[in-house]
Backbone as JSON, one array per atom type, in Angstrom:
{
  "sequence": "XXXXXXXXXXXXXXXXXXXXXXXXXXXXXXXXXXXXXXXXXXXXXXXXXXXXXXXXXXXXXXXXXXXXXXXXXXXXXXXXX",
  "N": [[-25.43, 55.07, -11.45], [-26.98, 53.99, -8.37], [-26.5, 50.86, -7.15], [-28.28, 48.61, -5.35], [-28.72, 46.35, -2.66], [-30.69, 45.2, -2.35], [-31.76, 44.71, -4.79], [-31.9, 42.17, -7.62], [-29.31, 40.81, -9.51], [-28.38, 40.02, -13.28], [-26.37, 38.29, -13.3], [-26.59, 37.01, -11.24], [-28.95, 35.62, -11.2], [-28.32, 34.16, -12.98], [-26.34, 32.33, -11.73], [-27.41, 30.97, -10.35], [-29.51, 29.69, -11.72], [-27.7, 27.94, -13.03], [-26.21, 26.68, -10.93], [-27.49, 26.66, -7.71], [-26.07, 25.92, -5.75], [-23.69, 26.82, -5.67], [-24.75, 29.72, -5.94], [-25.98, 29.97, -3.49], [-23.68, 29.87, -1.51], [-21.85, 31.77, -2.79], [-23.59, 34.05, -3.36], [-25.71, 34.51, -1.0], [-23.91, 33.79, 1.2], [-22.0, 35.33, 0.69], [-19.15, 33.8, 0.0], [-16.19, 33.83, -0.81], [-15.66, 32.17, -4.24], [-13.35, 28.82, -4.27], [-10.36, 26.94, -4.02], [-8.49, 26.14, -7.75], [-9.02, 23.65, -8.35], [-11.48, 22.75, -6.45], [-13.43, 23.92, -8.3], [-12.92, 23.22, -10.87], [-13.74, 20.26, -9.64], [-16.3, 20.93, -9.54], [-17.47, 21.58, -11.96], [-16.95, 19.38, -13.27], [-18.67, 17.4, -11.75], [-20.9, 18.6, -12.63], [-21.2, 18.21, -15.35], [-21.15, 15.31, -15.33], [-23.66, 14.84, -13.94], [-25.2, 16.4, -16.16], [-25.2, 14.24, -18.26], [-25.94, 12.23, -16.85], [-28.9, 13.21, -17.09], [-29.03, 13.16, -19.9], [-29.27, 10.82, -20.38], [-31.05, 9.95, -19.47], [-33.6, 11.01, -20.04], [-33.05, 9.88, -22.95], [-33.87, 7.15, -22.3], [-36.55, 7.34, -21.09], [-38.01, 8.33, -23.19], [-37.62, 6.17, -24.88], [-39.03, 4.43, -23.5], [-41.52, 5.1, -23.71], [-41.93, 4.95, -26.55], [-41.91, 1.99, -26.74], [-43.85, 1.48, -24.91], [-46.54, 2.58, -26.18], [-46.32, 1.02, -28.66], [-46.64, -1.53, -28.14], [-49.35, -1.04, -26.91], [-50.45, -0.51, -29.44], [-50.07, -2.99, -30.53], [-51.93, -4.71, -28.76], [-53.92, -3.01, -29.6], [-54.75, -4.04, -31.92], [-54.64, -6.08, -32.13], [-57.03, -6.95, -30.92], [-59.25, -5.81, -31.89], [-58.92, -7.49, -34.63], [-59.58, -9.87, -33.68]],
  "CA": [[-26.62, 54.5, -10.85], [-26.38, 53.78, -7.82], [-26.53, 49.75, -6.79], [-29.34, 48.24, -3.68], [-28.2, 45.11, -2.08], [-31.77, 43.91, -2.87], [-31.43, 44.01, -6.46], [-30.8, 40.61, -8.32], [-28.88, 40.94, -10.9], [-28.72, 38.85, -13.97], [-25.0, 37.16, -13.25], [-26.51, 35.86, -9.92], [-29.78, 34.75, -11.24], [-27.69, 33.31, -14.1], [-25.38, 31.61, -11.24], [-28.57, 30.3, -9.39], [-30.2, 28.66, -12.16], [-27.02, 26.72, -13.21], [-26.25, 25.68, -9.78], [-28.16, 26.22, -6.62], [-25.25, 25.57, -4.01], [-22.84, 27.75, -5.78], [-25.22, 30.87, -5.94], [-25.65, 29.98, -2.11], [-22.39, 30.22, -1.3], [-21.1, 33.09, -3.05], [-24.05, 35.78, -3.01], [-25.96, 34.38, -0.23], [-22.73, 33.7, 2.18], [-20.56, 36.02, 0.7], [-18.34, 33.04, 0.57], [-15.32, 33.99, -2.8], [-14.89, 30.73, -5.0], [-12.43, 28.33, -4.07], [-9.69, 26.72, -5.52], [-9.28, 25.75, -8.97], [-9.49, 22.06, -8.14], [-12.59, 22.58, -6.58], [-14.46, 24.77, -9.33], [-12.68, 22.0, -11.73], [-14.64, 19.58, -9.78], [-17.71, 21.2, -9.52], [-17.38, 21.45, -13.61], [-16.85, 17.61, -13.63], [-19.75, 17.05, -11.25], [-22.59, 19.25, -13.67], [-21.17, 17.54, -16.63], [-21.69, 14.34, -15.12], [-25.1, 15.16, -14.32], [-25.73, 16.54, -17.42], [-25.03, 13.16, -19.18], [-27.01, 11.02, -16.83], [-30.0, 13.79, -17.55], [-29.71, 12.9, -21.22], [-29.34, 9.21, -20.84], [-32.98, 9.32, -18.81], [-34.16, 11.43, -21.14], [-33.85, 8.79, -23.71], [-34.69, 6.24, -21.56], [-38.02, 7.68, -20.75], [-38.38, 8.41, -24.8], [-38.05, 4.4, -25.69], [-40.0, 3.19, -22.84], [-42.98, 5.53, -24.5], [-42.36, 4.09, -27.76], [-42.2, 0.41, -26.48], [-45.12, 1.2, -24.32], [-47.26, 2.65, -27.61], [-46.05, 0.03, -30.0], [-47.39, -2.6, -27.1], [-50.6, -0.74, -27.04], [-50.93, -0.36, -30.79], [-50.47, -4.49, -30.87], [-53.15, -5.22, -28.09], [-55.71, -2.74, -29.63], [-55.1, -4.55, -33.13], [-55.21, -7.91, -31.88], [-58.19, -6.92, -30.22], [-59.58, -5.61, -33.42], [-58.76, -8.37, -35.43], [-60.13, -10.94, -33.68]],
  "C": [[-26.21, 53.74, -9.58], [-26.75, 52.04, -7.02], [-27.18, 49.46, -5.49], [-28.84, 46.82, -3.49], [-29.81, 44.58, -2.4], [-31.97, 43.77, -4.27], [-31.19, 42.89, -6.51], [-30.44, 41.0, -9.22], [-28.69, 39.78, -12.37], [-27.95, 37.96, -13.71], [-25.61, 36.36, -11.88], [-27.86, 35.01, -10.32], [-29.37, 34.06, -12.69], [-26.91, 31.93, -13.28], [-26.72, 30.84, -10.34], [-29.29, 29.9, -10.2], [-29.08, 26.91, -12.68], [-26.64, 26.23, -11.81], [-26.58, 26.42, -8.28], [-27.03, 27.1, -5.16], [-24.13, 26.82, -4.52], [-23.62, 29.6, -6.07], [-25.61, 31.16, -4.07], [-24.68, 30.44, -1.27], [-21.38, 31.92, -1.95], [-22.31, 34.79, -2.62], [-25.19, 35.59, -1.9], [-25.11, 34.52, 1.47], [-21.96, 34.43, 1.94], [-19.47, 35.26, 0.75], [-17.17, 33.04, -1.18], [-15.45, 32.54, -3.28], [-13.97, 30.44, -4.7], [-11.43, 28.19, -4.73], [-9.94, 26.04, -6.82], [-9.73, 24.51, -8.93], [-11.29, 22.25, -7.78], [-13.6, 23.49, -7.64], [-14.17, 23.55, -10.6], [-13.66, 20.59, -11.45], [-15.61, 19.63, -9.61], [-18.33, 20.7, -11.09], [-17.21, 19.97, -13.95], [-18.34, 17.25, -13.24], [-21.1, 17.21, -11.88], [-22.26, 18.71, -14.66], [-21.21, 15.92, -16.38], [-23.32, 14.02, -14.97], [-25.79, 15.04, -15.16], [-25.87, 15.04, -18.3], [-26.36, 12.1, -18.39], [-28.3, 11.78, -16.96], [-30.46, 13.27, -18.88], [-29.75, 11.25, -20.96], [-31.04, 8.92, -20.18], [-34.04, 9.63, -19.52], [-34.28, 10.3, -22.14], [-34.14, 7.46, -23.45], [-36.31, 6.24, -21.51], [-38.67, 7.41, -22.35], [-38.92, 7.3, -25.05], [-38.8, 3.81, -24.75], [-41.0, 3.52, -23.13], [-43.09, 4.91, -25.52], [-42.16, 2.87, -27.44], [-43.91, 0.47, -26.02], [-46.4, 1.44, -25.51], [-47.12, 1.63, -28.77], [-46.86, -1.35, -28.69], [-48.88, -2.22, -27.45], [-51.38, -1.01, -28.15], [-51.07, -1.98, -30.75], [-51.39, -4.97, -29.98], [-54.34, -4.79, -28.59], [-55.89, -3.82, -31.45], [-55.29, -5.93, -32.96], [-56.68, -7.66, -31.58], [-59.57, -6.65, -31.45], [-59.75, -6.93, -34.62], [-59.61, -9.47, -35.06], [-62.01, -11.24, -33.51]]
}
């Protein structure tokens, strides 16, 4: 079969959802991967990411349940009295 330069294929829209700049660079620019250092610190850089993603994540979580447990005690005061 024979391959169209406008095809996407899955490995690039696999490499363009995990990162952006490196699907830029390689099948946009034609530009090979570097060295290992830098692919090592790319791999540092998305797993840094990744961590402060989850820490906002449950950030966001407990400031809903503070903000609902607040609510719940204003509508019951409100109630009560």
């Amino acid at each position: 079969m024979a391959k169209h330069s406008e095809w996407v294929t899955a490995s690039e829209i696999g490499t363009y959802v995990y990162c952006e700049e490196a699907w830029r660079l390689t099948h946009g620019l034609k530009i090979p991967p570097g060295s290992v250092r830098a692919l090592r610190r790319g791999t540092e850089t998305h797993a840094a990411w990744q961590r402060v993603e989850r820490l906002t994540a449950r950030l966001m979580r407990a400031a809903l349940i503070v903000a609902g447990l607040a609510l719940a005690g204003i509508l019951l005061r409100a109630y009560l009295s």
